[in-house]
C-alpha atoms as one frame of an Amber mdcrd trajectory, in Angstrom:
protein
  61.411-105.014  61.465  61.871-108.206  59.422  65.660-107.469  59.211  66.752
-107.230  63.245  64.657-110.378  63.163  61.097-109.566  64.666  58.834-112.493
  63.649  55.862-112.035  61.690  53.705-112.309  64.585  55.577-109.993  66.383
  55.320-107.242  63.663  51.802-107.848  63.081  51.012-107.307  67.069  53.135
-104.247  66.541  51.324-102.534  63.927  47.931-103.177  65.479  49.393-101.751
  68.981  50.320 -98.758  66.520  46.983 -98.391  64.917  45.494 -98.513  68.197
  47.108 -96.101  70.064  46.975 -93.526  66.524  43.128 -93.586  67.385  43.216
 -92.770  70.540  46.170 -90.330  70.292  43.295 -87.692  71.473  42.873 -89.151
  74.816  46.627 -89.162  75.758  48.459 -86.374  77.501  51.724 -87.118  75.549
  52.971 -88.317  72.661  56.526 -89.635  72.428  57.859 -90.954  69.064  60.301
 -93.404  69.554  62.388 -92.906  66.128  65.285 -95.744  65.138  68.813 -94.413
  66.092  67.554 -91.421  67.992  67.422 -93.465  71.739  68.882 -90.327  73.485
  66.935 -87.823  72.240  63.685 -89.896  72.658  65.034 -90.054  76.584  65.425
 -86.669  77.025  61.773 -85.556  75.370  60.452 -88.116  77.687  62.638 -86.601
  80.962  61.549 -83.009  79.740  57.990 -84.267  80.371  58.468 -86.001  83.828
  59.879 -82.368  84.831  56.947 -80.765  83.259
């Protein structure tokens, strides 16, 4: 994160949105992974699930 320039603030809010939502990955309906030079096929999972 440190090398497209997020500040250390910024990655540290990050990570403990991250560890957040892990816990409660039970109570969600959907999980969508948004992986680093995969944009388009993170858009199409998520318009797969709006169809659902």
């Amino acid at each position: 994160m440190t090398s497209r320039g997020d500040s250390e603030e910024m990655i540290n809010n990050r990570l403990n949105t991250y560890d957040a939502e892990i816990l409660n990955m039970a109570y969600y309906d959907e999980v969508v992974v948004n992986r680093q030079n995969e944009m388009e096929d993170t858009a199409q999972i998520i318009k797969d699930i709006l169809e659902e």
